[in-house]
Every structure is written in structure tokens, then in C-alpha cells.
C-alpha positions in Angstrom: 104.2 116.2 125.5 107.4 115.5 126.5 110.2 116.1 122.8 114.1 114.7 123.1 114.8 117.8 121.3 115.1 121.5 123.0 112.0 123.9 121.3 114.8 126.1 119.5 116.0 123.0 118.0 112.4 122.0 116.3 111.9 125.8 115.2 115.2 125.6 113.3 114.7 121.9 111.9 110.7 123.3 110.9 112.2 126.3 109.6 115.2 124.7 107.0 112.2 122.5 105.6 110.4 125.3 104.9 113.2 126.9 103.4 114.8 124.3 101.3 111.1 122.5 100.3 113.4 121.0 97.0 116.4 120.0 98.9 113.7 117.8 101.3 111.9 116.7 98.4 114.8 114.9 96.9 115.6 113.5 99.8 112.4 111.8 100.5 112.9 110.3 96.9 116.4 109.2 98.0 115.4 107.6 101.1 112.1 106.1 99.8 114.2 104.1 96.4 116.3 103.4 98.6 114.1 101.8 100.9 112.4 99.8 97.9 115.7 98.6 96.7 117.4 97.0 99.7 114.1 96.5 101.4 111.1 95.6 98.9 112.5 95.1 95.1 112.6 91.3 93.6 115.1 90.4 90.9 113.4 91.7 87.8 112.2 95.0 89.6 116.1 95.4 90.4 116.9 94.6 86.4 114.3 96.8 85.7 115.7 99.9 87.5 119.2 99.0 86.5 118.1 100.2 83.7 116.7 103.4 84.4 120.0 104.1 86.2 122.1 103.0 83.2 119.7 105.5 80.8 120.1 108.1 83.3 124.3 107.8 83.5 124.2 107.9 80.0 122.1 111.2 79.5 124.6 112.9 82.4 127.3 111.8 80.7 126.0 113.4 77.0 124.9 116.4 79.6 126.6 119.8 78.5 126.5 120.8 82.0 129.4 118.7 82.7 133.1 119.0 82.0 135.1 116.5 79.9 137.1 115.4 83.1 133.6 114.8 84.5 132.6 112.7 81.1 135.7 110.4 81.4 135.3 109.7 85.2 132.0 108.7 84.9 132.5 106.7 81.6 135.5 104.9 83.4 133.1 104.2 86.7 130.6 103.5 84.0 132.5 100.5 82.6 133.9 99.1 85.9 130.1 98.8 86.9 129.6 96.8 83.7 132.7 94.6 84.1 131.7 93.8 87.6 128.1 93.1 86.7 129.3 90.9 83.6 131.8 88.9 86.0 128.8 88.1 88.1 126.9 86.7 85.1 129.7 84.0 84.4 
């Protein structure tokens, strides 16, 4: 079998998988959401995850683990979302 990539290359790609098993984990999830959003999702299933993604901004803005310059950017970023989503209610 004839591979575009050199065998050095697919020993270091196989090894950082192994290595970072979370890091690849989370990125599945990131690529397969995203996939369903663009790709899959209807209107409701979109108002549906706006959702989730509204309650989770909200618990990493009450987060501890983040600073209060932190808290205010995302609050500001927060409202410009809502503003823009409102405008495109009118």
C-alpha cells in the first residue's frame, strides 16, 4: 500500500494520539457539532443548542477559574451576540 505520507511521519501523527488521547477527544467533539450544525441541524435543533451554548457562557462566566477582565469580555461579547440575534428577529 502505497501512503502520501513518509513512515516517520505516521509514527509521529500515531504517537501524539496516543499521547494526547483528551486533546483528540475534544476535537472529535468539535468537528462532529460542528458538522451537525452547518451540515445536518434544522431550525429548532439550532434554537435548541443556542441554548445549551447560552447556559454554558453563562456558567464560564460565574466560573471562579476566570479573571474579572475575563468576566467582562465575555459578558460584553455575550450581549453583542444577543443584540445581533434580537436585530435579526425584527
Amino acid at each position: 500500500m502505497e501512503f502520501k505520507t513518509t513512515e516517520a511521519h505516521r509514527k509521529a501523527s500515531q504517537r501524539y494520539r496516543k499521547e494526547n488521547k483528551e486533546t483528540e477527544r475534544i476535537n472529535s467533539y468539535r468537528r462532529t457539532a460542528k458538522l451537525y450544525l452547518t451540515k445536518h441541524s434544522n431550525y429548532s435543533e439550532l434554537l435548541e443548542f443556542q441554548k445549551y451554548i447560552f447556559d454554558r457562557m453563562n456558567q464560564i462566566i460565574d466560573s471562579p477559574e476566570i479573571t474579572e477582565d475575563e468576566r467582562l469580555e465575555l459578558i460584553e461579547i455575550y450581549r453583542k451576540l444577543l443584540a445581533e440575534f434580537k436585530k435579526r428577529g425584527n
